[in-house]
C-alpha positions as CSV (number, residue, x, y, z in Angstrom):
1,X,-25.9,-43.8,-50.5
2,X,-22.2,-42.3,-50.3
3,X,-20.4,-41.9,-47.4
4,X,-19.4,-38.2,-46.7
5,X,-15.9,-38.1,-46.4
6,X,-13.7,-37.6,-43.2
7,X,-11.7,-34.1,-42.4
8,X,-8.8,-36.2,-42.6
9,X,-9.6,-37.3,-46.3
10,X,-9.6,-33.7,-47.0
11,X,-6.7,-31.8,-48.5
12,X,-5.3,-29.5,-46.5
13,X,-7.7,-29.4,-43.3
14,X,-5.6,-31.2,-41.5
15,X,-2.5,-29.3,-41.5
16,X,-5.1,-26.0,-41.7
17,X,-6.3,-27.4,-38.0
18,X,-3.0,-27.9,-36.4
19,X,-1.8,-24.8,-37.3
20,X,-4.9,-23.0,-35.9
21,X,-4.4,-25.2,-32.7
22,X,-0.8,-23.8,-32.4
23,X,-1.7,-19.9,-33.1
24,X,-4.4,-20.4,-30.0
25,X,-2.0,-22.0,-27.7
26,X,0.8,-19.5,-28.4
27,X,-1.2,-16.2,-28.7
28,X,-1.6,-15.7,-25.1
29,X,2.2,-16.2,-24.7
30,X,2.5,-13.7,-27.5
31,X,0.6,-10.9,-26.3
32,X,1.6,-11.5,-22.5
33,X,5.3,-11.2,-24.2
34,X,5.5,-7.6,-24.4
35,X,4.2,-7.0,-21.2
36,X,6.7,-9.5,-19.6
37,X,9.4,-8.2,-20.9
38,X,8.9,-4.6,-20.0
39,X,8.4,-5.6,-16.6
40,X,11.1,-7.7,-16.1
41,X,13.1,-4.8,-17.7
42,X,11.9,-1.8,-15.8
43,X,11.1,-3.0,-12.8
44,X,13.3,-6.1,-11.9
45,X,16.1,-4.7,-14.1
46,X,16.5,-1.7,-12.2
47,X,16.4,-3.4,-8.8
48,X,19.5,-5.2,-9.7
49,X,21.1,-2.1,-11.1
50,X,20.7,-0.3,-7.7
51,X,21.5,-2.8,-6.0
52,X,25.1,-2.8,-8.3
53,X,25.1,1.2,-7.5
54,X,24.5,0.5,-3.8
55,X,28.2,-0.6,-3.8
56,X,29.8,2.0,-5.4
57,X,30.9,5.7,-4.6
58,X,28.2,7.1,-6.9
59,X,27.8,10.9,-6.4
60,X,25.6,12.9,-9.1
61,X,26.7,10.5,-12.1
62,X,26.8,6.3,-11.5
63,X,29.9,5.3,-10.7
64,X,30.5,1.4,-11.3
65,X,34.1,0.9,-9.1
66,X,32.9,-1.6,-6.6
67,X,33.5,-0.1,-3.1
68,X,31.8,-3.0,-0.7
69,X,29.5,-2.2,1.5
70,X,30.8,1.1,2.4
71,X,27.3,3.1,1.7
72,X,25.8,0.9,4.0
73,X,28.1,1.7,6.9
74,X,27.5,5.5,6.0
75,X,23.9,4.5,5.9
76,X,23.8,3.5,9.1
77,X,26.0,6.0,10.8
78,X,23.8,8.5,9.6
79,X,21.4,10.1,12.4
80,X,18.6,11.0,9.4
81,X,18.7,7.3,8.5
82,X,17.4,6.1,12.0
83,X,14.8,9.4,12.4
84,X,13.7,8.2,9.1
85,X,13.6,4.6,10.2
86,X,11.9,5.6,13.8
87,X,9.2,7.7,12.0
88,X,8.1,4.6,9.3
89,X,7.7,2.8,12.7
90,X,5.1,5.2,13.9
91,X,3.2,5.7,10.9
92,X,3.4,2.2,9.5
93,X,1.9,1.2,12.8
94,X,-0.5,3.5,13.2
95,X,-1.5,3.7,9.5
96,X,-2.1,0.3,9.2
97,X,-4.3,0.3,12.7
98,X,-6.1,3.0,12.1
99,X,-7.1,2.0,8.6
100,X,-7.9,-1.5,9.8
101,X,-10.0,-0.4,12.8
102,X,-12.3,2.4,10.8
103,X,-12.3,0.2,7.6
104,X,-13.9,-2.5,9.6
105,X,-16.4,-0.6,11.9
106,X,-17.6,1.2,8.9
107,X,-17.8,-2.1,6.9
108,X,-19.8,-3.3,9.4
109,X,-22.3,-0.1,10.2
110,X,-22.9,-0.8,6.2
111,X,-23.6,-4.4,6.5
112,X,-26.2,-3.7,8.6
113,X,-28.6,-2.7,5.3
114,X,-29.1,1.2,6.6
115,X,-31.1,3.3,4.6
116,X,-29.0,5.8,2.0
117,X,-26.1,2.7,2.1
118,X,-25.0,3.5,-1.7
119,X,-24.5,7.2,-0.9
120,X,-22.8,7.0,2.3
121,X,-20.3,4.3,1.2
122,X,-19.7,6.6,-1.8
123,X,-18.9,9.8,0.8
124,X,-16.5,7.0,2.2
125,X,-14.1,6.1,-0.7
126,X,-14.1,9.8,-2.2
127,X,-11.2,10.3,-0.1
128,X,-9.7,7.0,-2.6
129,X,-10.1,9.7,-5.5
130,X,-7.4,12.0,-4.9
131,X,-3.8,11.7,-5.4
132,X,-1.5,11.6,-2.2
133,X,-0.8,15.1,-3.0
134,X,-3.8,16.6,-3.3
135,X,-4.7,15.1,0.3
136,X,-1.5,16.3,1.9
137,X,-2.2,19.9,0.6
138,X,-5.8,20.0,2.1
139,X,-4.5,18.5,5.4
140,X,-1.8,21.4,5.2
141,X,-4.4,23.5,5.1
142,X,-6.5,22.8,7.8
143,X,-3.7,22.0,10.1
144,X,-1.7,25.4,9.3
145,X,-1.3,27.3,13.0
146,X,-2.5,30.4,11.2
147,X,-5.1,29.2,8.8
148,X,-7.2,25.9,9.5
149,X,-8.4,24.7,12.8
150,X,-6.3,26.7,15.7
151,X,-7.5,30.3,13.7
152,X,-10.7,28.5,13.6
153,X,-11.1,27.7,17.5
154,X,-9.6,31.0,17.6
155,X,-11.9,32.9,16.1
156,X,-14.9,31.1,17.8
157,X,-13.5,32.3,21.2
158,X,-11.0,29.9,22.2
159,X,-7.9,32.1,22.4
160,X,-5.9,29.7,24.5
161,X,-6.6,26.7,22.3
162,X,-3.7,25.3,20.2
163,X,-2.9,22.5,17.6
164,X,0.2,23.1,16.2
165,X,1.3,19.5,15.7
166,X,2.6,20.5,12.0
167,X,5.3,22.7,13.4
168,X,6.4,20.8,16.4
169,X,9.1,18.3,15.5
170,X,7.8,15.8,17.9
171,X,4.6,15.6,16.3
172,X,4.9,15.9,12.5
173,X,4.6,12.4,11.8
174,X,1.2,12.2,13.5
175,X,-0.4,14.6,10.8
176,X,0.7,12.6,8.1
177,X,-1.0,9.4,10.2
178,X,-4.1,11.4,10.1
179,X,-4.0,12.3,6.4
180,X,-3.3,8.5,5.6
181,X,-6.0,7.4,7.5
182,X,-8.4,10.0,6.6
183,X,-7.5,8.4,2.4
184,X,-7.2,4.9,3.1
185,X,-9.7,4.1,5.3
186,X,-12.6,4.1,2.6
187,X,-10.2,1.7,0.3
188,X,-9.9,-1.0,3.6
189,X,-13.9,-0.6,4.1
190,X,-15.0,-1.3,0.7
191,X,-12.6,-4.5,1.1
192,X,-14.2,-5.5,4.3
193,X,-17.8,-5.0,3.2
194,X,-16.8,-7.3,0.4
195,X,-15.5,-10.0,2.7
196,X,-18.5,-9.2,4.8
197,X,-21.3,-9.6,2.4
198,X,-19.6,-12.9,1.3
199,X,-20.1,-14.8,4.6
200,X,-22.8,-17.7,4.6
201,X,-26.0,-16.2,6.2
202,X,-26.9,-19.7,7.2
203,X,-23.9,-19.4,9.6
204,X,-25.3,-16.6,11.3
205,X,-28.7,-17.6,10.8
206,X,-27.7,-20.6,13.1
207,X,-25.8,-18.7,15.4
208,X,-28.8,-16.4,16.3
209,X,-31.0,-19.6,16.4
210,X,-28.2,-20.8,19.4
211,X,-28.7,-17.2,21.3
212,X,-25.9,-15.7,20.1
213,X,-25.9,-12.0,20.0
214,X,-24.9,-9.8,17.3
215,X,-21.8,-8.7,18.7
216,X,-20.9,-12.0,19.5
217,X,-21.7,-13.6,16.0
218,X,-19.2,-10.7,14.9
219,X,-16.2,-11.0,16.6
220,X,-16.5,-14.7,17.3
221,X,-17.6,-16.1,13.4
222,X,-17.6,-13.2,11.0
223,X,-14.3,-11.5,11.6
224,X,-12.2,-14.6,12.0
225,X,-13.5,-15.9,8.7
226,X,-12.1,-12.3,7.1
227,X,-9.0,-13.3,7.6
228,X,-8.1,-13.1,3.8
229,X,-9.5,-10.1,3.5
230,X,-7.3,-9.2,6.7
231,X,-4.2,-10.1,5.0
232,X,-4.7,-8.4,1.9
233,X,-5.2,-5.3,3.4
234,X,-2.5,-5.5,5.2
235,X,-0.4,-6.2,2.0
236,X,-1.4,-2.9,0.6
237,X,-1.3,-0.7,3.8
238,X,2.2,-2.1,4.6
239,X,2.9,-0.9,1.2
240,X,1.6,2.4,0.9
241,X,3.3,2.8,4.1
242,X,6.4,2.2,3.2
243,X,6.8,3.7,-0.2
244,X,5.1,7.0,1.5
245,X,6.5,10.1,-0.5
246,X,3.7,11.9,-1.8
247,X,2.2,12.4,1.0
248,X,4.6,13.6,3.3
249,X,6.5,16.0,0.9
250,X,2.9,17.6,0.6
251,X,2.2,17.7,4.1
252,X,5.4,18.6,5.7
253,X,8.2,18.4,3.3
254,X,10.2,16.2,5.8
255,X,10.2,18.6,8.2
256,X,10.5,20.9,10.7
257,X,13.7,19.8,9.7
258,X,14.0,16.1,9.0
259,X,11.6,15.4,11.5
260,X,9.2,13.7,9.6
261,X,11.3,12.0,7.5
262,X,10.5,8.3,5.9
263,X,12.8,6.2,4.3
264,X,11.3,7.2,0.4
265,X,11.7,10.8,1.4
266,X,15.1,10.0,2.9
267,X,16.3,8.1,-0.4
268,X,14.7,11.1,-2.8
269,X,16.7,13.9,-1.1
270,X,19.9,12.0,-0.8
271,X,19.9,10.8,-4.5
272,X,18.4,13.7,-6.3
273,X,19.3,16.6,-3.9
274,X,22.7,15.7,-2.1
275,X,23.9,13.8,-5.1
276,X,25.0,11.1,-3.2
277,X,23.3,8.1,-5.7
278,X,25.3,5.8,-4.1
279,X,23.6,6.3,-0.5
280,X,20.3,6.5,-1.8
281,X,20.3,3.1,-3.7
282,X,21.8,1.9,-0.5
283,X,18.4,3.1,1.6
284,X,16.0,2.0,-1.6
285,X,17.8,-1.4,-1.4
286,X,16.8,-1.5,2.6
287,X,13.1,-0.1,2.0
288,X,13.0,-3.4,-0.5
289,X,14.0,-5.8,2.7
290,X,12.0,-3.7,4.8
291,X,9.5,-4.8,2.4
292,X,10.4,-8.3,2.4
293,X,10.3,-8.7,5.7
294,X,6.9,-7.7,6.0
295,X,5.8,-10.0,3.0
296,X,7.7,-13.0,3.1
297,X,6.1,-14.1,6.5
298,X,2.5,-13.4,5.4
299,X,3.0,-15.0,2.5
300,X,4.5,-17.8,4.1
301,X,1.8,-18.3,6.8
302,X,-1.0,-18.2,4.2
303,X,0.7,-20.7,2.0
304,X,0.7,-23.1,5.0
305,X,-2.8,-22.6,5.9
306,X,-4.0,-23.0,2.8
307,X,-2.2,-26.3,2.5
308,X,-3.5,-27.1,5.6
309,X,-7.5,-26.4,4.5
């Protein structure tokens, strides 16, 4: 009886196998290459090139004489920089808040298996559906003095009733809080269900068995155990908040005035309105530490806890 021969013994299936080996290991690379490239192009590449242009006198056309940090001392001097700064202060806050505290009380109506669950979580994220600008327009609407909900009161008898927090420069920035929440809040909820319905029933099985109530076995096991879920959310609210452009050239356009100016719509008008390039980069380049800031220590903290576990 003859021995069948080994793949080694064969011509050519050797070399044929290594070279297969090599295509799988480098195809990944290959396709990812593309991809990688563009990104570190577009996105990472223009950082440092307005960065560079945050240091020169650019006006309408880049300029690339090195000036120092001269745009940032106009930066600063500028009173629109520090309403703009002041105002990404109140709505980051409140944004991130409000989102938070709806996101996780509707999360947890849901988890409590109500009837119609599918359809009211899906009334929930519809406001996820629409663009920034369509939401701003809406919210225009209904908040108009002489259209939405003062005409409305109005007209139902209330002739002494007012709401005209979109053309009082002290409260602008509070209608874009509501039209952020009113968007977002669906997003953070969905999250939090998530997180919710991916806690170990045993846990609270155990914790009823010990007397605890349901509020309780909430806000002393459940939500401290979402605290990835926590920081996530966060993460994206922090960013939406301050990259907020859309929303607020919809809603109020920056004004009355610039009173309900943030730093993206302060570095648009600057750049691509005043033709002062030079000054805008300067404010994009501080709405990336702003950024930072934010990032770094969350990342940080979750780094070391997770080393810690």
């Amino acid at each position: 009886m003859s021995a069948t021969p080994s793949t080694a013994a064969v011509p050519g299936v050797s070399n044929s196998g290594k070279f297969l080996d090599s295509v799988e290991r480098f195809l990944p690379k290959l396709v990812l290459a593309p991809t990688f490239v563009v990104t570190l192009l577009f996105i990472y590449g223009f950082i440092l090139w307005t960065g560079y242009l945050s240091f020169t006198q650019s006006r309408m056309l880049p300029n690339y004489d090195l000036v120092g940090f001269i745009q940032y001392q106009n930066l600063f001097d500028n009173e629109r920089w520090w309403v703009a700064l002041k105002n990404l202060a109140i709505f980051g806050s409140l944004f991130i808040a409000g989102c938070l505290a709806i996101g996780l009380g509707m999360a947890i109506l849901l988890d409590q298996k109500i009837r119609g669950e599918g359809f009211i979580r899906s009334i929930y994220l519809y406001p996820m559906a629409l663009s920034f600008v369509v939401t701003g327009t809406a919210w225009k609407w209904i908040l108009n003095p002489g259209l939405g909900f003062e005409k409305v009161m109005h007209d139902m008898g209330f002739a002494d009733f007012t709401f005209d927090w979109l053309t009082n420069s002290d409260m602008a920035i509070y209608t874009v809080v509501i039209a952020g929440v009113w968007q977002s809040s669906g997003f953070i909820m969905a999250m939090f269900l998530a997180g919710l319905r991916g806690v170990d029933e045993s846990i609270v099985k155990a914790a009823q068995v010990d007397g605890a109530s349901l509020p309780t076995i909430y806000w002393r096991i459940i939500i401290p155990s979402l605290r990835p879920v926590f920081f996530s959310a966060v993460m994206i609210l922090s960013h939406i908040a301050i990259k907020s452009f859309d929303l607020v050239m919809a809603l109020t356009g920056g004004g009355p005035g610039f009173a309900s100016d943030t730093p993206a719509t302060f570095m648009y008008t600057f750049s691509f309105t005043r033709n002062q390039i030079g000054m805008g980069a300067a404010s994009a380049m501080m709405m990336l530490m702003i950024v930072a800031a934010v990032v770094v220590p969350f990342l940080y903290s979750e780094l070391r806890s997770s080393r810690r576990g």
